[in-house]
Each structure stands twice: as structure tokens, then as C-alpha cells.
Steps between C-alpha positions, in 0.01 A plus 500: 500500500682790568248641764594178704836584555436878603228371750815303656548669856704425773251331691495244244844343583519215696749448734384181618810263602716823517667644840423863632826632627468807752658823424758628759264796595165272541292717733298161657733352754340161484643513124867640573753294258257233443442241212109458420432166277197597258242212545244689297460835289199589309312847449310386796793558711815302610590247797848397583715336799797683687726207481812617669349637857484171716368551806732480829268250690290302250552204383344213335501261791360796716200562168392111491492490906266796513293335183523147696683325217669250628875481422705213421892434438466624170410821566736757405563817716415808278464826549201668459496884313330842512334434170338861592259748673133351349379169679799481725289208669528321176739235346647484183754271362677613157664187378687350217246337182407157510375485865095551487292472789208291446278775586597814354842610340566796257728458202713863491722355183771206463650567800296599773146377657345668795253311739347613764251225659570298825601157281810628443615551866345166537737401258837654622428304812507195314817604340269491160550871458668691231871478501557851416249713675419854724275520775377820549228676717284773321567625193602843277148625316450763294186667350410571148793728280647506869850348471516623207510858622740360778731422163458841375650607771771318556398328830560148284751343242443195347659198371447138434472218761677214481515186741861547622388892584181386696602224646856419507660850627485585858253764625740752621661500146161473238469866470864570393511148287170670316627807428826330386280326196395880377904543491443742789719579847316544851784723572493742185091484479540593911692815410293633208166456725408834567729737204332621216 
């Protein structure tokens, strides 16, 4: 039994329904000061959503025009995100549990789903969609032991998600409001970037 626990690596930890928080020196640009929610993490690798980068002219009227859904007076204007550099072409929407899409929605824990078929647009058309959701374009990927090294280096912190985090704080503050939960300042973790 014993064996089991020293064969626990790093890799093995799941941070699945967690947030990525950028470190103040993160060398990708595309990354600076943002807040990644972790849709999935596995040995296999990890994919996540950049869910405080919305884009300046993108917006969910603009996405179901250009995907001829047809909108109605129940369709609410939302922004639609960076979710990140892979598949930029490709929609995601990270929403609150409960919603499913009749096609295809993943369960990340008791909070969050994650769907990515057309049904759902279909849906916020309708004004069926989730309540509490994130559009986002593309998506964060990492390979196998990947983010981990990323970790190791402090590129990343990490800390729990919670709805009010995801959803409920504006974009320009998410990355400050996550940092906050690990009890730690923008300002003070700005000024030790860098000192050894």
C-alpha cells in the first residue's frame, strides 16, 4: 500500500474546476494577468478557458448572425472571450451546472459544465440558455506533464473557482479578485516579480 502513495506524482493532481492565475512575469503575452478556468486535467494533458480576456468586437449577436441563428427578443447581448490560442475558430461556452445541451455537455464538478456543440447557441437565441455562462473562442491546451512544468516554474498559481469569481466579477477585476482568494496582493506579488 505504501508503494501507492510514493508512485503519487505531480501529474496526478487534478485541477479540474480550479482557476490558473498568471504570474506577474508570464513570458506569453496572450497569458499576461490572466485567469484560466480548468475544464479538464489528466496525465494526458490539460484544457482550460481564459475567461477574463473578452474580445473588443465580438459579441453574441455578431456569433449567431455569422452561424445564421436567428435571434429573437430574448436574446441577451454577451460578450464573447479569448478562451485561447488552440482552435481560435472554435466556440466554447463554460456555464453554470444544470444546463445540458441535448447533444453533448461535460460535467467538470457541482458547479460548472462546459458544452461546446451548436444546440447551445441555438439555445441562447431562444433565451433557453444558461443563466450564468462564458462564451469564449479557442481555448488554453496543454500537453502531457506540460502545465505542470509551467507550475514548477512559477508561470501559474492556483486556487478554487467559484460561481461569483467566474461569473459574477467583472473582467477587468477577475485576476486581482483570484489572487485575493490565495490571500495575495497584485501590488506586493508585482514588486517581488523578478527579486530573488
Amino acid at each position: 500500500m505504501s508503494s501507492d502513495i510514493e508512485n503519487t506524482s505531480e501529474s496526478e493532481i487534478d485541477l479540474s474546476g480550479q482557476v490558473l492565475i498568471a504570474m506577474p512575469g508570464m513570458a506569453d503575452p496572450r497569458f499576461a494577468q490572466s485567469v484560466v478556468f480548468m475544464c479538464a486535467h489528466s496525465e494526458d494533458g490539460a484544457m482550460g478557458l481564459v475567461i477574463n480576456k473578452p474580445t473588443d468586437e465580438l459579441k453574441l449577436h455578431d456569433l449567431l448572425e455569422q452561424l445564421e441563428i436567428k435571434t429573437g427578443p430574448e436574446t441577451r447581448e454577451t460578450p464573447v472571450h479569448f478562451g485561447g490560442p488552440v482552435e481560435h475558430g472554435r466556440g466554447f461556452v463554460l456555464h453554470e451546472h444544470g444546463y445540458h445541451s441535448a447533444i453533448s455537455t461535460m460535467d467538470v464538478n457541482t458547479q460548472f459544465a462546459m458544452t461546446a456543440t451548436l444546440d447551445i447557441l441555438e439555445d441562447f437565441a431562444d433565451g433557453r440558455g444558461p443563466e450564468r455562462a462564458i462564451l469564449a473562442l479557442g481555448y488554453a491546451g496543454w500537453g502531457p506533464g506540460q502545465l505542470e512544468s509551467e507550475i514548477a516554474q512559477n508561470g501559474w498559481l492556483t486556487a478554487e473557482a467559484d460561481q461569483m469569481l467566474v461569473f459574477e466579477t467583472a473582467d477587468a477585476n477577475k485576476w486581482e479578485a483570484a489572487l485575493s482568494k490565495l490571500g495575495v496582493s497584485a501590488l506586493a506579488l508585482s514588486a517581488d516579480a523578478g527579486h530573488a
